[in-house]
C-alpha positions in Angstrom: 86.7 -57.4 43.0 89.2 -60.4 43.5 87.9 -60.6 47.2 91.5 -60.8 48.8 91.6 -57.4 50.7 94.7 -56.6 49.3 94.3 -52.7 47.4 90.7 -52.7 48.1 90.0 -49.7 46.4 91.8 -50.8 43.1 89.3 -52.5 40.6 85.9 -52.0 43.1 82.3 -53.6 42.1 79.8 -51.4 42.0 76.1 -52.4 41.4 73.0 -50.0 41.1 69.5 -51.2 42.1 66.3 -49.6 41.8 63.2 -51.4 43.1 59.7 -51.1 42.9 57.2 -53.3 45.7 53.4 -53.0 45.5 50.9 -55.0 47.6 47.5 -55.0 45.5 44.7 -57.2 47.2 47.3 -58.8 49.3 49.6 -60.3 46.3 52.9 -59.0 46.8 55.2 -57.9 43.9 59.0 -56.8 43.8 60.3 -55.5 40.8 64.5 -54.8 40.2 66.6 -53.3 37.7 70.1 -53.4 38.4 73.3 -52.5 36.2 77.1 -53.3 37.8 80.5 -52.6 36.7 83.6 -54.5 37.9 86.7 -52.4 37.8 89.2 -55.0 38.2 91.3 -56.4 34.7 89.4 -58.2 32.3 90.9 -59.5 29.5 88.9 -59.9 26.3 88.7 -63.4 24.9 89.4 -62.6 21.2 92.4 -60.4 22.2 94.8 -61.4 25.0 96.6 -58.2 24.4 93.6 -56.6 26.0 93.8 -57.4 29.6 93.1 -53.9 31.7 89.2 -54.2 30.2 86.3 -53.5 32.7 83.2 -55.9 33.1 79.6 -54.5 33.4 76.2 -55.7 32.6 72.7 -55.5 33.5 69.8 -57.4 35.0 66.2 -57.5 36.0 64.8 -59.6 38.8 60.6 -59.9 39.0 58.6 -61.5 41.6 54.6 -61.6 41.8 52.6 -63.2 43.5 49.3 -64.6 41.1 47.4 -65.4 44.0 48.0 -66.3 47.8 49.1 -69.5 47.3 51.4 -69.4 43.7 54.3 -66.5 43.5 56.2 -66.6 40.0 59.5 -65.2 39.5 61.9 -64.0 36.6 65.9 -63.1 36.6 67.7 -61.8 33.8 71.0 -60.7 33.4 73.6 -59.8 31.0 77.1 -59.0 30.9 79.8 -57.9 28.2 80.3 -60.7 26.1 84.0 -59.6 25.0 85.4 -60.5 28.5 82.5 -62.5 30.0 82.7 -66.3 29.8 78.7 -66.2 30.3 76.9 -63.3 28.3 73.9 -64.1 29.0 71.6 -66.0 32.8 68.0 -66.6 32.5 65.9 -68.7 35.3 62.2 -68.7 36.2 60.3 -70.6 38.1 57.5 -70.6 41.2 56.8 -71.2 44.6 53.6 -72.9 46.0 52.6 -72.2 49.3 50.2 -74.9 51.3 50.5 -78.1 48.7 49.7 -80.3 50.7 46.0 -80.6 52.7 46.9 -79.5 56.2 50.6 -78.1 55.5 49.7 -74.5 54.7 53.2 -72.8 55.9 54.9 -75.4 53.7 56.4 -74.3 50.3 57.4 -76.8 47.0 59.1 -74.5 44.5 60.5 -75.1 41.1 63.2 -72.8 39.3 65.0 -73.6 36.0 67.9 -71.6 34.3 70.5 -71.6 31.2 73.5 -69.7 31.1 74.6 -69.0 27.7 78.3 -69.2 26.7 79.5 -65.5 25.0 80.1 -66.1 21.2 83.6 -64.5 21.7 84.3 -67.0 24.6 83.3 -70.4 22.8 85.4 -69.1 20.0 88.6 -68.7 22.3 87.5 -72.2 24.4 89.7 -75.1 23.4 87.5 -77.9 24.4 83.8 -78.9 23.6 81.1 -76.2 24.9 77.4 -75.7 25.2 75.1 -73.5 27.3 74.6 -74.7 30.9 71.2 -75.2 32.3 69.7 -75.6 35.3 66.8 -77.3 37.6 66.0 -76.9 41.3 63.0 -78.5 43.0 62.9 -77.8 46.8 60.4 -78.5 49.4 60.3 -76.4 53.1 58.5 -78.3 55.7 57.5 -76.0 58.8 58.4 -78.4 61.8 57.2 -76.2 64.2 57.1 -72.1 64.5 60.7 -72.1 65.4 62.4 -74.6 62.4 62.3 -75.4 59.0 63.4 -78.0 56.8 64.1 -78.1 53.5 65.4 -80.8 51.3 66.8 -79.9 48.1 67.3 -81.3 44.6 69.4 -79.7 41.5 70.8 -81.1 38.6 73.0 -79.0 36.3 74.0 -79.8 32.6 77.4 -79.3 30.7 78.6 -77.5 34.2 80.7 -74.5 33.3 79.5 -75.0 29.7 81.9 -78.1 29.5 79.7 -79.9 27.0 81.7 -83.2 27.6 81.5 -83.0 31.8 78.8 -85.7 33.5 75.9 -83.9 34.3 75.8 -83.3 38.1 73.4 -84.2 40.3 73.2 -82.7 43.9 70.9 -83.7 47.1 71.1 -80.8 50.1 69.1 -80.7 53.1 68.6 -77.0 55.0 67.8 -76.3 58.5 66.6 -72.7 59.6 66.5 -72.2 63.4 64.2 -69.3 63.7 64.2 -67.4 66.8 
């Protein structure tokens, strides 16, 4: 769980996933319930004394296409608020294949999100906090059959639920070499 390779089976994360796909007249769906627990020391935010707790929480991911153009998706999670500094991650948003005449292997998609601060965590927080949200807009343009590229856009409020921080723009650029 700390990701240093030192005792790696003291404190393990474990996640459990069940998934369910269907294909009806061609519009894909993928449906996920997951639930995790991270064994390594928490310690809870009310009560420093308290720091051998385990993390664990639970999520549900959702994708469906609407028709063959338009896929919507949904992720949900939450987590134990007492040692969690986020309880609670929400984001939605879509994809649109072919928006432009001509371009029908490009995609422009849209996702926004908020991360709410745990109750027991803004309690503990010295500074200023607030929920953190999120929005992406991205666009994949199919160069050829063999690359892609896909310029990128997000913007992020009160980062890390600092409700004082500048709110942060970023500008990315992907390339996918497909062979």
């Amino acid at each position: 769980s700390d990701a240093d390779f030192e005792e790696v089976a003291r404190g393990p994360f474990g996640i459990l996933e069940l998934i369910y796909k269907h294909n009806r007249e061609d519009l894909e769906g993928n449906y996920r319930l997951y639930i995790w627990m991270n064994r390594s020391n928490h310690t809870e935010w009310k009560d420093s004394l308290h720091d051998h707790e385990k993390s664990r929480g639970l999520g549900v991911s959702l994708d469906q296409a609407f028709n063959p153009r338009f896929t919507g998706f949904l992720r949900a999670g939450l987590q134990d608020k007492s040692v969690s500094q986020v309880d609670l991650a929400v984001s939605l948003g879509f994809e649109w294949s072919g928006p432009l005449s001509g371009r029908d292997k490009d995609v422009l998609a849209l996702a926004v999100g908020l991360a709410r601060l745990s109750d027991d965590y803004e309690d503990a927080a010295p500074m200023d906090t607030d929920n953190e949200q999120m929005a992406e807009v991205y666009y994949t343009f199919h160069v050829n059959e063999h690359l892609l590229i896909s310029p990128d856009i997000q913007v992020i409020r009160n980062p890390s639920g600092l409700a004082d921080a500048d709110t942060i723009t970023i500008l990315g650029v992907r390339a996918q070499v497909l062979f």
